[in-house]
Biopython code that builds the backbone (N, CA, C, O; Angstrom):
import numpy as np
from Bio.PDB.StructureBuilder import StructureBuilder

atoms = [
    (1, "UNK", "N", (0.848, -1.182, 0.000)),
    (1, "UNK", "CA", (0.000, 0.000, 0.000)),
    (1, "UNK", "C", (0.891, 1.242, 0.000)),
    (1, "UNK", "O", (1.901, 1.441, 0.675)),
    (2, "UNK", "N", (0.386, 1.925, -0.773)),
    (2, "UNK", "CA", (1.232, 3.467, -1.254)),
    (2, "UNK", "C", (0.616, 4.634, -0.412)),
    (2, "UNK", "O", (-0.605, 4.718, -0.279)),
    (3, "UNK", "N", (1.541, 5.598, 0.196)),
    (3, "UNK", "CA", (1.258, 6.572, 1.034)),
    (3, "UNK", "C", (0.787, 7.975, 0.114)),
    (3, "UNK", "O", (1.494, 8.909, -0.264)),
    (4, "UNK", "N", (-0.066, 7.836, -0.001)),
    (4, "UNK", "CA", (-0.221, 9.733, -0.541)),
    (4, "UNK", "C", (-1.169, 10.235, 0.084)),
    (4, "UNK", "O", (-2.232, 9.882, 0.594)),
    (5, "UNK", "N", (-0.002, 11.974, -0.192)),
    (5, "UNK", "CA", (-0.527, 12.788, 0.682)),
    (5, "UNK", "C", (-1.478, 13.891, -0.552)),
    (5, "UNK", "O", (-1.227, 14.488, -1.599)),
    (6, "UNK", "N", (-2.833, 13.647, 0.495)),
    (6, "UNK", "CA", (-3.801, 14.416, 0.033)),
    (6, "UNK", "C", (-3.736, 16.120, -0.486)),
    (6, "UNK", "O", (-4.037, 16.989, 0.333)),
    (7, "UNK", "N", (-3.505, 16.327, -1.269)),
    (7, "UNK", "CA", (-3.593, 17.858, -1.808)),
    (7, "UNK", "C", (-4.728, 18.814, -2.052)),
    (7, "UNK", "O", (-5.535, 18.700, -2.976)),
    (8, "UNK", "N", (-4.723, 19.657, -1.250)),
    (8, "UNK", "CA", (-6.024, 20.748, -1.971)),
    (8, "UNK", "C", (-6.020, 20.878, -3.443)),
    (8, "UNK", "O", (-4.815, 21.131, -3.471)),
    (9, "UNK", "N", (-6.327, 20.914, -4.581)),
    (9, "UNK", "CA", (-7.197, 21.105, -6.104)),
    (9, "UNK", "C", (-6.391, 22.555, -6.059)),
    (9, "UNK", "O", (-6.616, 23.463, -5.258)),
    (10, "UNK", "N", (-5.524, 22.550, -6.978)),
    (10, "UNK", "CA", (-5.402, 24.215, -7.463)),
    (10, "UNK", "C", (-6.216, 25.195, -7.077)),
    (10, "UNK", "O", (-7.337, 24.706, -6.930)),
    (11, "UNK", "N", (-6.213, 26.401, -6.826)),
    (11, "UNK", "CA", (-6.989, 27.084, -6.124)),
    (11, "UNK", "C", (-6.877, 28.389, -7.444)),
    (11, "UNK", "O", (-5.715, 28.414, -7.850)),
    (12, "UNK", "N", (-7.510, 29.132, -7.966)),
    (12, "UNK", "CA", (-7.086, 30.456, -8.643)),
    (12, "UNK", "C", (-6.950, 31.238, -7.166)),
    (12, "UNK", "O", (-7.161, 31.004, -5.976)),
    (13, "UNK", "N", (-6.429, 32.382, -8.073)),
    (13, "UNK", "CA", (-5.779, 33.860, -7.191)),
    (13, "UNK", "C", (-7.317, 34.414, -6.681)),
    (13, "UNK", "O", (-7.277, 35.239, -5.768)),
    (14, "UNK", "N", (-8.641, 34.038, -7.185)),
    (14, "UNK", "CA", (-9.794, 34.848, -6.889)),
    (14, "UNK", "C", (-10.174, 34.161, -5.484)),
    (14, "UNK", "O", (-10.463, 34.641, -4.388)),
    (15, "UNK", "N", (-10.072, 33.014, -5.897)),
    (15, "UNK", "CA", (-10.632, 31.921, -4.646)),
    (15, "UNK", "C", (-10.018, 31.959, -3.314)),
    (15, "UNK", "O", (-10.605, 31.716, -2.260)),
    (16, "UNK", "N", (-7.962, 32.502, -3.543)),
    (16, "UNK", "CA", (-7.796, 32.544, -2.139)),
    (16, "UNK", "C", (-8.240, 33.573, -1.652)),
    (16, "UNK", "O", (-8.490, 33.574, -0.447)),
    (17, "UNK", "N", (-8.519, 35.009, -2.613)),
    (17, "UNK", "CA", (-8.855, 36.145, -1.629)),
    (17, "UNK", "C", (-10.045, 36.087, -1.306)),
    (17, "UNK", "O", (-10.440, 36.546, -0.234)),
    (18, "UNK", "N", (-10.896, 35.461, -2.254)),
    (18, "UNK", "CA", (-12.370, 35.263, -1.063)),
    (18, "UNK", "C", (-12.069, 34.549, -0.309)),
    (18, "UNK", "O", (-12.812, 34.870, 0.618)),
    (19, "UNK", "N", (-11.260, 33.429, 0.174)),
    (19, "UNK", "CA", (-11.375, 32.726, 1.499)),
    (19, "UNK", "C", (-10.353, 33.799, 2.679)),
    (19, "UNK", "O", (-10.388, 33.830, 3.909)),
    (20, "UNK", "N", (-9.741, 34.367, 1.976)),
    (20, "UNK", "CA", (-9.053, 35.409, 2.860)),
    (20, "UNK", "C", (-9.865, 36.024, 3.430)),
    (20, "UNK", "O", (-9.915, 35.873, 4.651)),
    (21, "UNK", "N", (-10.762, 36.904, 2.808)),
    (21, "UNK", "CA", (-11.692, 37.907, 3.040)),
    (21, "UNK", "C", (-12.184, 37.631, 3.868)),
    (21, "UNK", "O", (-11.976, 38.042, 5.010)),
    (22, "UNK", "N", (-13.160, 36.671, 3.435)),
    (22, "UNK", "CA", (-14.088, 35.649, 4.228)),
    (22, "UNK", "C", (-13.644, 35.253, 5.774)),
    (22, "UNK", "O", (-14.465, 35.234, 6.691)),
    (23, "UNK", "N", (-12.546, 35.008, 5.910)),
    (23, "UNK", "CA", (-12.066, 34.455, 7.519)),
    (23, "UNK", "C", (-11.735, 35.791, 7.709)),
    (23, "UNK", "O", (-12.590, 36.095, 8.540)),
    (24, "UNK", "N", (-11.080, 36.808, 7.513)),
    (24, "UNK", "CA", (-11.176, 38.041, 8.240)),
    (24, "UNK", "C", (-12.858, 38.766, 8.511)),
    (24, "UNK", "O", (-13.018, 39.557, 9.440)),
    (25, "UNK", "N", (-13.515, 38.547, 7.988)),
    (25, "UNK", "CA", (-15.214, 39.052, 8.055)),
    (25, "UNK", "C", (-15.429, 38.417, 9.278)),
    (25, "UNK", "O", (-15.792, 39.038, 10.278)),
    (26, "UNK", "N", (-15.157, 36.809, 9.249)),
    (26, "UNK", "CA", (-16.005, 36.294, 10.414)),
    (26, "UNK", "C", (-15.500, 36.376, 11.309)),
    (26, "UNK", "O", (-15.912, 35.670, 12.229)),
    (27, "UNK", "N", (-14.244, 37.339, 11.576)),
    (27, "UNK", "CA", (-14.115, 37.080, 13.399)),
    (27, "UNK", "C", (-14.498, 38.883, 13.651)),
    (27, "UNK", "O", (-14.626, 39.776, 12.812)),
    (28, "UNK", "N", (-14.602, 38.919, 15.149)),
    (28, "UNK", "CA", (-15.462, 40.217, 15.502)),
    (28, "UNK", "C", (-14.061, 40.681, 15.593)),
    (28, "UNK", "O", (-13.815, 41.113, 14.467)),
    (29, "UNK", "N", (-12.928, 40.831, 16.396)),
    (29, "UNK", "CA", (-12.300, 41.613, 16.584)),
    (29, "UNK", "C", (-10.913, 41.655, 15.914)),
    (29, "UNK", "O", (-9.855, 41.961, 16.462)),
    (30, "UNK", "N", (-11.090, 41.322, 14.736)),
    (30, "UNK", "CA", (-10.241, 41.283, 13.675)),
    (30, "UNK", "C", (-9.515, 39.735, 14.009)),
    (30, "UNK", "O", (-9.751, 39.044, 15.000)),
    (31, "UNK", "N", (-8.730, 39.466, 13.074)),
    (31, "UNK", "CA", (-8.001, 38.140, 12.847)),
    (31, "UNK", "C", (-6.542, 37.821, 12.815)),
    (31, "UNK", "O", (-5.773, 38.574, 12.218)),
    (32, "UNK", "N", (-6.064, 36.604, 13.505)),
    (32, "UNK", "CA", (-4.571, 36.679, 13.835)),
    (32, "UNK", "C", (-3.857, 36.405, 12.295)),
    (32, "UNK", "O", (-4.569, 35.786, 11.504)),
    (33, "UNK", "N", (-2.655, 36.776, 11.874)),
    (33, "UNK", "CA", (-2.263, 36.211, 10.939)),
    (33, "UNK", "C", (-2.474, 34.540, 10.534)),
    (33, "UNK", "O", (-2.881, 33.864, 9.589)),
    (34, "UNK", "N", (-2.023, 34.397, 11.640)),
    (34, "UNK", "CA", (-1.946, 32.820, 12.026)),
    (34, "UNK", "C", (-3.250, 31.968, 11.290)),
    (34, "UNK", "O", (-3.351, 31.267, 10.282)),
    (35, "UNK", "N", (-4.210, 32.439, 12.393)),
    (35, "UNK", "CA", (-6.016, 32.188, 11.531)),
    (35, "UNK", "C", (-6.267, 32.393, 10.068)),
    (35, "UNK", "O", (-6.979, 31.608, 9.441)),
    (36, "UNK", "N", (-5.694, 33.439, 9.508)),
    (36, "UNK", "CA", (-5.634, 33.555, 8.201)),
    (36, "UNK", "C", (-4.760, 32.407, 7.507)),
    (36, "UNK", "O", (-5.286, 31.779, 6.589)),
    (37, "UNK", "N", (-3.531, 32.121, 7.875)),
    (37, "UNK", "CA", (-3.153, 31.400, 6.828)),
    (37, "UNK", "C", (-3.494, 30.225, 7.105)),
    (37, "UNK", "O", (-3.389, 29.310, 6.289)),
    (38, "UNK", "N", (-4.000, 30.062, 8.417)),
    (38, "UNK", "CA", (-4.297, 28.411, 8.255)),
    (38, "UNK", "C", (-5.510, 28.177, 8.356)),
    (38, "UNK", "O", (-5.856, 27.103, 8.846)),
    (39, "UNK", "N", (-6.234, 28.887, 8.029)),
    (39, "UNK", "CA", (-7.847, 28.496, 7.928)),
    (39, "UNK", "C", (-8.009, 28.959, 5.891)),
    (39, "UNK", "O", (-8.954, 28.574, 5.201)),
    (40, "UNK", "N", (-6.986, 29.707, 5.437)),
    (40, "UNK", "CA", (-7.228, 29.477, 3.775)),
    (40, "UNK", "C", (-6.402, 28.753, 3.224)),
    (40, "UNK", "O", (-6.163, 28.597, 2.027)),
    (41, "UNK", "N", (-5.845, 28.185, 4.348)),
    (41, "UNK", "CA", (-4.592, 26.624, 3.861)),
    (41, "UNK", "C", (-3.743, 27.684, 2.948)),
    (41, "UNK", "O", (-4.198, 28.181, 1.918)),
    (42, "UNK", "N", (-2.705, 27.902, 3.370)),
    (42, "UNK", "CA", (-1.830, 28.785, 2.654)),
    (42, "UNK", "C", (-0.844, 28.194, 3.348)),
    (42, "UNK", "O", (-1.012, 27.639, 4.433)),
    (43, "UNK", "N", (0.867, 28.347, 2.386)),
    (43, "UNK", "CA", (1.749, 28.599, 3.575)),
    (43, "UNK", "C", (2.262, 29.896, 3.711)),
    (43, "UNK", "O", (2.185, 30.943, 3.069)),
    (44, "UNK", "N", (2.726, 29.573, 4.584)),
    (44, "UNK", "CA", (3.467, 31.210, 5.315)),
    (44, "UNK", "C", (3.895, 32.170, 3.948)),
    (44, "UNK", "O", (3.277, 33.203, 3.689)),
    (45, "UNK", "N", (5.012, 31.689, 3.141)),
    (45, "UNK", "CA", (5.421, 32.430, 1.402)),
    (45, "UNK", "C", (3.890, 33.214, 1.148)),
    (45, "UNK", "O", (3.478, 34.317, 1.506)),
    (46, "UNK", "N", (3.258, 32.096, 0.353)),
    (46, "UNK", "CA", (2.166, 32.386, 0.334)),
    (46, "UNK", "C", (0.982, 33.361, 0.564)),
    (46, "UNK", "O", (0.342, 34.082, -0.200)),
    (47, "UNK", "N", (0.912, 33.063, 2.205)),
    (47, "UNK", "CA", (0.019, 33.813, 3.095)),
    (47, "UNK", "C", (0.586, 35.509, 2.818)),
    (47, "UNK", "O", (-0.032, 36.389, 2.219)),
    (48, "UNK", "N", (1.776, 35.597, 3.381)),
    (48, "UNK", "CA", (2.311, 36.798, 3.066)),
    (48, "UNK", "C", (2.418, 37.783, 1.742)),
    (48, "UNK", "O", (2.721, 38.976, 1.760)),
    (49, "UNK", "N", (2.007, 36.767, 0.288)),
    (49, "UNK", "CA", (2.250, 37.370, -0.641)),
    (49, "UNK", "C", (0.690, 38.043, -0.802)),
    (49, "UNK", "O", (0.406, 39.158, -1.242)),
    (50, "UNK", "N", (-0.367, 36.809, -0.211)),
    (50, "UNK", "CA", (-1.714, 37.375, -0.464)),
    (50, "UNK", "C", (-1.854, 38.327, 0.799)),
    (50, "UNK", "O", (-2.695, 39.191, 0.554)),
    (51, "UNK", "N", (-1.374, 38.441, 1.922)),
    (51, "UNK", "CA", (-1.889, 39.328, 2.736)),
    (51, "UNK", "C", (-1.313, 40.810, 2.364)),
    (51, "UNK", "O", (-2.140, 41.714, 2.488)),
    (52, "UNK", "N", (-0.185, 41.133, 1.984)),
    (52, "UNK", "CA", (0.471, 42.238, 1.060)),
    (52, "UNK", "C", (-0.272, 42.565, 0.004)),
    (52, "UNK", "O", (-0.323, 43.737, -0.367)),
    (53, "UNK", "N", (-0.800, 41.799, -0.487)),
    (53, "UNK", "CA", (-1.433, 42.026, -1.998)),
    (53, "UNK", "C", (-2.930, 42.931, -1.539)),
    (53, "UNK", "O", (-3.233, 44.036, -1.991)),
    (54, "UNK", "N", (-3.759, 42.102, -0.498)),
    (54, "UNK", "CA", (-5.030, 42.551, 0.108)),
    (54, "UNK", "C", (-4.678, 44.177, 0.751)),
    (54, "UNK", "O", (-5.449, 45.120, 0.927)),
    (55, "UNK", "N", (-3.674, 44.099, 0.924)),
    (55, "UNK", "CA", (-3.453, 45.236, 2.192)),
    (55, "UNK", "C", (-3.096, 47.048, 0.783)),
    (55, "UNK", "O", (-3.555, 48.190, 0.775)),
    (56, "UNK", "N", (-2.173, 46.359, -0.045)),
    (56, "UNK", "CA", (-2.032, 47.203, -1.207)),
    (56, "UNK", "C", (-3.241, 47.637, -1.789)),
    (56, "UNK", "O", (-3.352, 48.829, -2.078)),
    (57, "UNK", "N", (-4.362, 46.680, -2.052)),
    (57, "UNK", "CA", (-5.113, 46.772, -2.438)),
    (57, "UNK", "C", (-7.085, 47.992, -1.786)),
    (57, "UNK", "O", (-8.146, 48.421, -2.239)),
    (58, "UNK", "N", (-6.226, 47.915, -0.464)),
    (58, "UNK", "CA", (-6.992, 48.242, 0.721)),
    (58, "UNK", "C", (-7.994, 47.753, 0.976)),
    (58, "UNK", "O", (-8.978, 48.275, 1.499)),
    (59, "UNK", "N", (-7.726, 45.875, 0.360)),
    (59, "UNK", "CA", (-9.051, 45.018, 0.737)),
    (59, "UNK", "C", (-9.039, 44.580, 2.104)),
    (59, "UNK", "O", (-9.854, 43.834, 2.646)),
    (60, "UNK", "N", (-7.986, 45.146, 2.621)),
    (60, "UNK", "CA", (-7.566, 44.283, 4.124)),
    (60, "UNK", "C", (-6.565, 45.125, 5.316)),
    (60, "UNK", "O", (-5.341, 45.072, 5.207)),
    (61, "UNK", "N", (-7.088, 45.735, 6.214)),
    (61, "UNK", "CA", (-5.980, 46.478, 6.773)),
    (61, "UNK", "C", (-5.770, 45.611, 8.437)),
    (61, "UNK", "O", (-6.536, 44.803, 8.963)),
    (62, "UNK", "N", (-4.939, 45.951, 8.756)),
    (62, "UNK", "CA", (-4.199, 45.621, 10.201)),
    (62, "UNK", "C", (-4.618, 46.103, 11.187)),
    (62, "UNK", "O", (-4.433, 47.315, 11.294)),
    (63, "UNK", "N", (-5.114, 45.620, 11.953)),
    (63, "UNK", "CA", (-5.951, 46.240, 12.976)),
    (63, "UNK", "C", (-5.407, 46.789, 14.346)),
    (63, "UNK", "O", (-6.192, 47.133, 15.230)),
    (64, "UNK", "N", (-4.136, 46.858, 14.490)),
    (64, "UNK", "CA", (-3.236, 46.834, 16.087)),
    (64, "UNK", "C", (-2.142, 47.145, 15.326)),
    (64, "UNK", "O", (-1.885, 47.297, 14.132)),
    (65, "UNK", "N", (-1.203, 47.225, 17.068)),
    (65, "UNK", "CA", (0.407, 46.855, 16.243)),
    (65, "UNK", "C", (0.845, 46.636, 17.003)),
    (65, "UNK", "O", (1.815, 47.304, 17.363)),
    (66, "UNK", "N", (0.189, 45.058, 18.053)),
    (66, "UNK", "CA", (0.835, 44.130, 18.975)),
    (66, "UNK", "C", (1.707, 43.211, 18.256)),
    (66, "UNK", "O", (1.669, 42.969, 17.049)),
    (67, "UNK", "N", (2.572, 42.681, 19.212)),
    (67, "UNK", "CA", (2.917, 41.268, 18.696)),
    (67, "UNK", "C", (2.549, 40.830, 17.175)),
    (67, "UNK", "O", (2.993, 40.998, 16.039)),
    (68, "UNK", "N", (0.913, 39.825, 18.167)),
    (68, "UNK", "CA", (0.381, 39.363, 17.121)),
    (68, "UNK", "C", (-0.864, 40.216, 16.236)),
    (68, "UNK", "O", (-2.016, 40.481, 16.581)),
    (69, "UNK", "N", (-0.137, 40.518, 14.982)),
    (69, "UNK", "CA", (-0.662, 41.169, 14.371)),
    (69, "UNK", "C", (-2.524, 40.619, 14.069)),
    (69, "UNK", "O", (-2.849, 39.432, 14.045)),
    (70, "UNK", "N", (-3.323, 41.557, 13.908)),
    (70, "UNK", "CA", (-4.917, 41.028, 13.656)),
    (70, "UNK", "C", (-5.061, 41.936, 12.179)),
    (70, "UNK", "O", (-4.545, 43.018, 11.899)),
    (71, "UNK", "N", (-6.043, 40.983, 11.288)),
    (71, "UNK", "CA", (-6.460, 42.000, 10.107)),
    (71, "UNK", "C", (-7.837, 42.049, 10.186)),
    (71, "UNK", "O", (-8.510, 41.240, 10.823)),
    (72, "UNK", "N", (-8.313, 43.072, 9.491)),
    (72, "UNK", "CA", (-9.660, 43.183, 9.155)),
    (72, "UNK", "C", (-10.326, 43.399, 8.109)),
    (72, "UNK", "O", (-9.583, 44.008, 7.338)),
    (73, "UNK", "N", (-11.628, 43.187, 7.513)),
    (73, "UNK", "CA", (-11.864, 43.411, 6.177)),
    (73, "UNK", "C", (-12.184, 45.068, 6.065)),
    (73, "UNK", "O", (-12.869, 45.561, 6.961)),
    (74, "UNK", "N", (-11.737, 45.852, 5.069)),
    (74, "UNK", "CA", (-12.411, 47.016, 4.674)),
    (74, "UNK", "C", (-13.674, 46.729, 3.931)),
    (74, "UNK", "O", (-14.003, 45.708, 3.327)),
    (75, "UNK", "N", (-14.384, 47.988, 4.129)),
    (75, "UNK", "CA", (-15.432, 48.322, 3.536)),
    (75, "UNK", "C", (-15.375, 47.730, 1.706)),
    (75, "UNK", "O", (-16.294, 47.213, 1.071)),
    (76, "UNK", "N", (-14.074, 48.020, 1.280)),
    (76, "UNK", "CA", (-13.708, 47.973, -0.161)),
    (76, "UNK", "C", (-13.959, 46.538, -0.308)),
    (76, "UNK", "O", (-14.791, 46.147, -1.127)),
    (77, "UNK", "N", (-12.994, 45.356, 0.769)),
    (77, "UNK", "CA", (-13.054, 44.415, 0.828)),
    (77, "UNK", "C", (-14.220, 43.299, 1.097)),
    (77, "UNK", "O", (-14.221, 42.121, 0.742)),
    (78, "UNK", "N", (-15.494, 44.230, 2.043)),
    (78, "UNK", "CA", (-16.740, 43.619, 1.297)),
    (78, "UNK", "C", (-17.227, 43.569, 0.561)),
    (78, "UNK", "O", (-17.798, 42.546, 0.183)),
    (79, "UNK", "N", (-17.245, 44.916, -0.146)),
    (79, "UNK", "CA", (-17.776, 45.195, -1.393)),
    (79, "UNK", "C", (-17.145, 44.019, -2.383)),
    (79, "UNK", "O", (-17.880, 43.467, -3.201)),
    (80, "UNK", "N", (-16.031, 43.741, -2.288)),
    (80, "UNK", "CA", (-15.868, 42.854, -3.123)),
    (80, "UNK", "C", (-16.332, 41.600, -2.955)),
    (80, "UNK", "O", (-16.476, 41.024, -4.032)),
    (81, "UNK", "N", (-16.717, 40.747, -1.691)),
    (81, "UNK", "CA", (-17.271, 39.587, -1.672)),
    (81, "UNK", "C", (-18.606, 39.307, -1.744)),
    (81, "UNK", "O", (-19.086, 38.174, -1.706)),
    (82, "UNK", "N", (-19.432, 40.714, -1.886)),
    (82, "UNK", "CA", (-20.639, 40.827, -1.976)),
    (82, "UNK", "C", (-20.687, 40.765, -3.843)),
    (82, "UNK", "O", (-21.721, 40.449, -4.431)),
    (83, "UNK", "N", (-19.584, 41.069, -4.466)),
    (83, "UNK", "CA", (-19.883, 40.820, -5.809)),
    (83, "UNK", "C", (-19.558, 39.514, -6.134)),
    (83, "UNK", "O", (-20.136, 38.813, -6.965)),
    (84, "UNK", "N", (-18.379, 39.142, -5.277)),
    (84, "UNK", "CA", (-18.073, 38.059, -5.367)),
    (84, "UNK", "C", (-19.306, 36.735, -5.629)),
    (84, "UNK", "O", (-19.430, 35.857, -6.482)),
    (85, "UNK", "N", (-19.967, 37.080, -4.598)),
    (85, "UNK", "CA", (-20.902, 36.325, -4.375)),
    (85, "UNK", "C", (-22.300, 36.450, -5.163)),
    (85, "UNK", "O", (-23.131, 35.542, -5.152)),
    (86, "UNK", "N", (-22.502, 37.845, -5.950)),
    (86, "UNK", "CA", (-23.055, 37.756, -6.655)),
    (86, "UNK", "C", (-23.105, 37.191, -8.453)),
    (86, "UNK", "O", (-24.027, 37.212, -9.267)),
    (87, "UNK", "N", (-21.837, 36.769, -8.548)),
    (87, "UNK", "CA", (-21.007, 36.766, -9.644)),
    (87, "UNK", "C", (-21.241, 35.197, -9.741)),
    (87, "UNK", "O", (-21.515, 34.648, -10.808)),
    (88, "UNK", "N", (-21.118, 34.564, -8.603)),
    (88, "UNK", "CA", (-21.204, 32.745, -8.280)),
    (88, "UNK", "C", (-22.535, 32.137, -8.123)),
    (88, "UNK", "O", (-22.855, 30.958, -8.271)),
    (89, "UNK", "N", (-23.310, 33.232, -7.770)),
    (89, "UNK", "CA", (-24.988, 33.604, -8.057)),
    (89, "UNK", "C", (-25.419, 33.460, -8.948)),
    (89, "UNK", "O", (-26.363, 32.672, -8.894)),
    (90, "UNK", "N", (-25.084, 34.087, -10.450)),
    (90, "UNK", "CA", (-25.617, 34.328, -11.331)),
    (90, "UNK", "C", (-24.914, 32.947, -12.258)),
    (90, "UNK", "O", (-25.670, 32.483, -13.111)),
    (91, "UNK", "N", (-23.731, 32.388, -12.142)),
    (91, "UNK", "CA", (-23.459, 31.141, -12.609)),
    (91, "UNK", "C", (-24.008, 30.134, -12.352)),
    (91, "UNK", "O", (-24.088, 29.330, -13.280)),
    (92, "UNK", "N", (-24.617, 29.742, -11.005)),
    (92, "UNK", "CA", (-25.432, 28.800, -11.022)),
    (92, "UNK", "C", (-26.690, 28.415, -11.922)),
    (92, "UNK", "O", (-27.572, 29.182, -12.308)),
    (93, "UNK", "N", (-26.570, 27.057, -12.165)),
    (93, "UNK", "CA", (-27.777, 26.697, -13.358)),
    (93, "UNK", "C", (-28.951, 26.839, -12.444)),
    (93, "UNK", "O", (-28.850, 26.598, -11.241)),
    (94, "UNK", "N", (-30.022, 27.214, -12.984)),
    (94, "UNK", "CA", (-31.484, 27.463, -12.471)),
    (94, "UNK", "C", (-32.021, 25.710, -12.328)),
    (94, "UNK", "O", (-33.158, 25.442, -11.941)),
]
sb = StructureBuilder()
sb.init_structure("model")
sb.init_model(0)
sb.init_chain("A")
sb.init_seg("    ")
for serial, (resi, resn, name, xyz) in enumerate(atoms, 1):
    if name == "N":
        sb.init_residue(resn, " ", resi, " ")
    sb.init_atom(name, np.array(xyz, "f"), 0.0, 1.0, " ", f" {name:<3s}", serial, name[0])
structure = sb.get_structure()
């Protein structure tokens, strides 16, 4: 019997920032880095290239400047998952 290790399915660049988004929305008092990359299965490279990218973008800003850093979604950054979601809406077959 052969050992393999299970892989997440390619992900596009749209899909991690809605799951980015998405786990920063659902916590109330913003979100640890940590929570972010391991609740959108990222690694650290990774995590950092999309959390830079969100933050440039001003889909995502930093909420403190403890330790452990927390992010939060902007206004901009709902707006986008609200299209997001309308966009995955309108693809579904009736």
């Amino acid at each position: 019997m052969s050992s393999r290790i299970l892989q997440q399915p390619h992900r596009e660049q749209y899909e991690i920032i809605h799951q980015l988004l998405q786990t920063a929305r659902s916590k109330i008092n913003g979100c640890k880095q940590f929570e972010l990359a391991y609740e959108s299965q990222l690694n650290w490279p990774r995590f950092e290239y999309y959390r830079d990218f969100l933050i440039s973008r001003e889909l995502l800003i930093p909420s403190n400047n403890e330790p452990t850093q927390h992010y939060e979604i902007t206004p901009k950054g709902d707006r986008y998952l609200k299209v997001f979601a309308k966009i995955e809406d309108d693809l579904r077959p009736d």
